[in-house]
C-alpha positions in Angstrom: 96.4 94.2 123.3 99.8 95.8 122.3 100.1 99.2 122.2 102.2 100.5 118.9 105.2 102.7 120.1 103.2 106.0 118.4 100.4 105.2 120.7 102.6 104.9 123.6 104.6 107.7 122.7 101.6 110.3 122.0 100.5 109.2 125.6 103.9 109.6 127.8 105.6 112.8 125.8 104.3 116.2 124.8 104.4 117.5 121.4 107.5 119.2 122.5 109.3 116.4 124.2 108.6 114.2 121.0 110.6 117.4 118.9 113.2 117.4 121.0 113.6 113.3 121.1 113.8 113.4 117.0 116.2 116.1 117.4 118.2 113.8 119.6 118.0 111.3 118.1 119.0 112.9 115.2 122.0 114.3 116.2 123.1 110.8 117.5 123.2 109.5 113.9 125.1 112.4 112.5 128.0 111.0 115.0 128.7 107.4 114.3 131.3 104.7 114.8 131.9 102.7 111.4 130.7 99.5 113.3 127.6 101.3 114.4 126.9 103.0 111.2 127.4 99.3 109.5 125.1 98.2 111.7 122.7 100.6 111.3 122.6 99.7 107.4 121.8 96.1 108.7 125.1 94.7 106.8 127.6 92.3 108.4 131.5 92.3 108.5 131.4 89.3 106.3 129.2 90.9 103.5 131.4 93.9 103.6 134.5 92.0 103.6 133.6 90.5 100.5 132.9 93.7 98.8 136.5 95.4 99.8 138.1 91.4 98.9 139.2 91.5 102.5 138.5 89.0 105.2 136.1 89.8 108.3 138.7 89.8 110.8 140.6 93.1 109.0 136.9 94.5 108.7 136.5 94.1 112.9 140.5 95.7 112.6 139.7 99.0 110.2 136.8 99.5 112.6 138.3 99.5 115.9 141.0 101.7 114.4 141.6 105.0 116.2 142.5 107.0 112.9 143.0 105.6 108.8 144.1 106.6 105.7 141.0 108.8 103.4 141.0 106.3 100.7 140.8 103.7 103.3 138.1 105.2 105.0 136.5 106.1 101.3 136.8 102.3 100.5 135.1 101.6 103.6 132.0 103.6 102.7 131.8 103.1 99.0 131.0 99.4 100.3 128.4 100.4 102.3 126.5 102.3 99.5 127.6 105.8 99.9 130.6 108.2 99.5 132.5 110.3 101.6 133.2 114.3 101.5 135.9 115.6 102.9 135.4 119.8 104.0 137.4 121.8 105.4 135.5 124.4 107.4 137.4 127.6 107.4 136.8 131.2 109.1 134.5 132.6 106.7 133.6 129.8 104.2 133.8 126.2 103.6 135.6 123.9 100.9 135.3 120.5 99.3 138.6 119.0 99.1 138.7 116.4 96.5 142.2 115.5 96.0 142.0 112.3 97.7 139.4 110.6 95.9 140.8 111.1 92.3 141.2 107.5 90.8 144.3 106.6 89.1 144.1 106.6 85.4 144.6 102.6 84.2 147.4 102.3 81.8 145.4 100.9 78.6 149.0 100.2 77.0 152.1 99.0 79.2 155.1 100.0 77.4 158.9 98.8 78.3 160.9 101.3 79.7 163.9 102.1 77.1 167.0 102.8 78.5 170.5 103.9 76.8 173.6 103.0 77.7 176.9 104.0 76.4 179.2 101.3 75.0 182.4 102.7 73.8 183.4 105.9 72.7 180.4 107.3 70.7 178.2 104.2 70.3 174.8 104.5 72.3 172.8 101.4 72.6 169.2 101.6 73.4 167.6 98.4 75.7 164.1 97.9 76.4 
């Protein structure tokens, strides 16, 4: 008969050993590669490479990177399901930063650029 792993851990590990385990263990996924965090969400490079319109082979690239831009890296997460906060932890206090996730307004209307231009002696002539 198989033994479920609450059975076999009540038997091997104290109350105390268990606490500390969980603790571990939850420390471990509070520090996490992007690979291993994509893993942990049980999605592949593929799936996530369609969400960002990228192919797989950049995804295995952007997460073997030692260091990326924060709207990169905010990209990156938005596709798994979540978003990112960016603190900076300070003597004293602590502070959201949230310039770099402001999205750029969409320009509803695309007007032409006018431009003048002088002519002759007094004569301006505007050109869009």
């Amino acid at each position: 008969m198989r033994a479920s792993w609450r059975d076999i851990k009540n038997r091997t590990m104290t109350k105390r050993q268990q606490t500390r385990a969980q603790a571990l263990a939850m420390q471990d996924l509070r520090k996490m590669e992007l690979r291993d965090l994509r893993e942990a969400l049980q999605i592949t490079q593929v799936t996530l490479a369609r969400k960002l319109k990228t192919t797989q082979a950049a995804v295995s690239r952007l997460e073997k990177r030692p260091g990326m831009m924060v709207n990169t890296l905010g990209d990156y997460i938005e596709a798994l399901g979540g978003r990112i906060e960016v603190q900076a932890v300070l003597p004293g206090r602590t502070v959201n930063l949230t310039q770099f996730f402001r999205k750029k307004p969409t320009d509803t209307c695309t007007k032409k650029k006018t431009t003048t231009q002088r002519t002759g002696r007094n004569r301006v002539v505007a050109r869009a």
